[in-house]
C-alpha positions as CSV (number, residue, x, y, z in Angstrom):
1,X,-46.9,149.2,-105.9
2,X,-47.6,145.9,-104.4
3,X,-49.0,143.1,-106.0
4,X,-50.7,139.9,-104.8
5,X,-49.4,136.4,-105.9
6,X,-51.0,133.0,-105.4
7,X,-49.4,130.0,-105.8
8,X,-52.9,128.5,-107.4
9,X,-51.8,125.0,-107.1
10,X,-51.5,125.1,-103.0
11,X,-55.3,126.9,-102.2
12,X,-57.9,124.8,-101.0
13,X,-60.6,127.3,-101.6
14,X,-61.1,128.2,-97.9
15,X,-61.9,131.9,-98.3
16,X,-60.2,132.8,-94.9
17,X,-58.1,135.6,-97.7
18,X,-60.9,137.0,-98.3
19,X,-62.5,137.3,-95.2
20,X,-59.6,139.2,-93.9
21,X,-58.7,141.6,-97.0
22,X,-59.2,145.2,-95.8
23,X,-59.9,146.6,-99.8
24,X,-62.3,143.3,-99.9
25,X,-60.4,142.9,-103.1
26,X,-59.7,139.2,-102.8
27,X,-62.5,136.7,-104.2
28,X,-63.0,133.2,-104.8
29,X,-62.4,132.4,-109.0
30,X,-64.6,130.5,-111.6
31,X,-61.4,128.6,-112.4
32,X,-60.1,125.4,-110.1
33,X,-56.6,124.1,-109.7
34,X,-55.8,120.4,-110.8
35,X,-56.7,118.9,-107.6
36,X,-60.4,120.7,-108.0
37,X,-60.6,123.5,-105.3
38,X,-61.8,126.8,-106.3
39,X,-58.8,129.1,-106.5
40,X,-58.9,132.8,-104.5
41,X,-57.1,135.5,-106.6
42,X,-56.9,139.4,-107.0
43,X,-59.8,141.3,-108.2
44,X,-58.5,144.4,-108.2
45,X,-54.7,144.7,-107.6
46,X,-54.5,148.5,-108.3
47,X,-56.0,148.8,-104.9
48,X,-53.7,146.2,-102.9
49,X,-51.7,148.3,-100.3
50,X,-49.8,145.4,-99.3
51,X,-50.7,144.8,-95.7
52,X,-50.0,141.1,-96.1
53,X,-52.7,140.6,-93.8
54,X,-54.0,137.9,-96.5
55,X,-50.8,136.2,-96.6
56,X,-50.8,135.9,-93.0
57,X,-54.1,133.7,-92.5
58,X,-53.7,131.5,-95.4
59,X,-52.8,128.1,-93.6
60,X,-51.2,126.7,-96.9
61,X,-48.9,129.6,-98.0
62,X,-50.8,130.3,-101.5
63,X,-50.3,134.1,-101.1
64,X,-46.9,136.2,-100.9
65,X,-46.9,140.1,-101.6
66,X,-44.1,141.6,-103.9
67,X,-43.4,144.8,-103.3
């Protein structure tokens, strides 16, 4: 099963993750990094199928898929 993994300290908060998520389960947190962005993470990662589509248009490399 694949799961989503973001490297909180790297994401600027740009939402271009979860513009492009087809399961639209990617969301912008309550909770900011140390450098006071709004993080992105996983809402639902039962329903991640690992199209890496995320990881793909995330300009600083916050999001890798383990399969």
């Amino acid at each position: 099963m694949p799961k989503p993994v973001f490297h909180e300290e790297r994401c600027k908060g740009c939402e271009l993750c979860t513009v492009v998520c087809p399961k639209k389960i990617i969301a912008l947190s309550d909770r900011m990094n140390s450098i006071g962005y709004r993080i992105s993470s996983c809402i639902d990662e039962s329903k991640c199928i690992g199209c890496m589509i995320c990881a793909k248009a995330c300009p600083d490399m916050v999001i890798e898929i383990h399969k």
